[in-house]
VOKEDREN-98504 format. One line per 3 residues: number of its first residue (from 1); their letters; for each residue x, z, y of C-alpha. Coordinates in pm, whole numbers, always signed. Example, Ala and Ser with C-alpha at 12.3 -4.5 7.8 and 13.67 -1.06 7.14 Angstrom:
1) as) +1230,+780,-450; +1367,+714,-106
//
This chain:
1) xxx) +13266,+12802,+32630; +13340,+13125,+32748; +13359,+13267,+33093
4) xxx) +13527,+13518,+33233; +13365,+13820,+33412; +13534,+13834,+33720
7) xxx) +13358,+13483,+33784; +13050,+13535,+33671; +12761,+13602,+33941
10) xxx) +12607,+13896,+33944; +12283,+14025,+34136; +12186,+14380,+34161
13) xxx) +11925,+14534,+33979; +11696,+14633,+34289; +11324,+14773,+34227
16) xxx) +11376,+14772,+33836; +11656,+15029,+33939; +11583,+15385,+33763
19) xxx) +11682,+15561,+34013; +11441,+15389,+34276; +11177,+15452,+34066
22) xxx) +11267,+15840,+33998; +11330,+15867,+34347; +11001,+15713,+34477
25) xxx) +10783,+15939,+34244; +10977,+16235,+34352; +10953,+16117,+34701
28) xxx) +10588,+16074,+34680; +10541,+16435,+34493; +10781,+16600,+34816
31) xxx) +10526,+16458,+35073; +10194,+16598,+34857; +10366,+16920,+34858
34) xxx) +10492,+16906,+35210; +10182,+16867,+35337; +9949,+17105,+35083
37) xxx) +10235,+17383,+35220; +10165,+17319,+35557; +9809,+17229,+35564
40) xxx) +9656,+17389,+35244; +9616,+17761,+35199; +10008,+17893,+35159
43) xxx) +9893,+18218,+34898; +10212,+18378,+34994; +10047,+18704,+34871
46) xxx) +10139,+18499,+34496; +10456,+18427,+34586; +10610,+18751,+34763
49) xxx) +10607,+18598,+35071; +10744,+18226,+35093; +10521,+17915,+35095
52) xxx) +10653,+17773,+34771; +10426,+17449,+34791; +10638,+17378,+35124
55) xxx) +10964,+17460,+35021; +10925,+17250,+34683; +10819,+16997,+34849
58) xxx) +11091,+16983,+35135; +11388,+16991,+34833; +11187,+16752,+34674
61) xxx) +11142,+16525,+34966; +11587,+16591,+34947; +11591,+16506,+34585
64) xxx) +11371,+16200,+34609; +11569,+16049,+34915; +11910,+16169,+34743
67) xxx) +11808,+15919,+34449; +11717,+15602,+34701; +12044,+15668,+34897
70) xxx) +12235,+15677,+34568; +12074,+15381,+34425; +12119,+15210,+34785
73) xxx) +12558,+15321,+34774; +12629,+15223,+34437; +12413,+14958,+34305
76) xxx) +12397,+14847,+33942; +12525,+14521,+33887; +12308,+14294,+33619
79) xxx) +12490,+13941,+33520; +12295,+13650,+33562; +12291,+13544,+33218
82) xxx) +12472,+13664,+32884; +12621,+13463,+32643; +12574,+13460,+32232
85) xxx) +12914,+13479,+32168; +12970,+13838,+32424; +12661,+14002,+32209
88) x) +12792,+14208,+31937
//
């Protein structure tokens, strides 16, 4: 018996998401940075002048919270369960 996909339930993929994952690591990577740029020694005399370990860290603080948002908007949709006959 075959169903078809409009009625089939469907659940989101939540914390197995990619993008939550990607986002979360970046996220996590942004705050170290944040913080080592405004708290650690800034060695703008390396740079030419900007704290780069702040300014990394703020875009990827952007990045990271980009990929939640995005994951958060447009979820993937998983079926609940697959059938032998729809495999190829």
């Amino acid at each position: 018996m075959s169903s078809n996909s409009s009625t089939e339930r469907k659940h989101q993929a939540g914390a197995f998401d990619i993008r939550n994952i990607i986002g979360g690591l970046i996220g996590v990577y942004g705050v170290i940075l944040t913080l080592m740029g405004i708290f650690g020694d800034p060695e703008t005399d390396k740079t030419g002048g900007p704290n780069a370990n702040l300014w990394a860290g703020l875009i990827m603080l952007l990045v990271g919270i980009g990929f939640l948002v995005w994951a958060r908007l447009r979820p993937v949709l998983v079926p609940e369960h697959t059938d032998k006959d729809d495999l190829p």
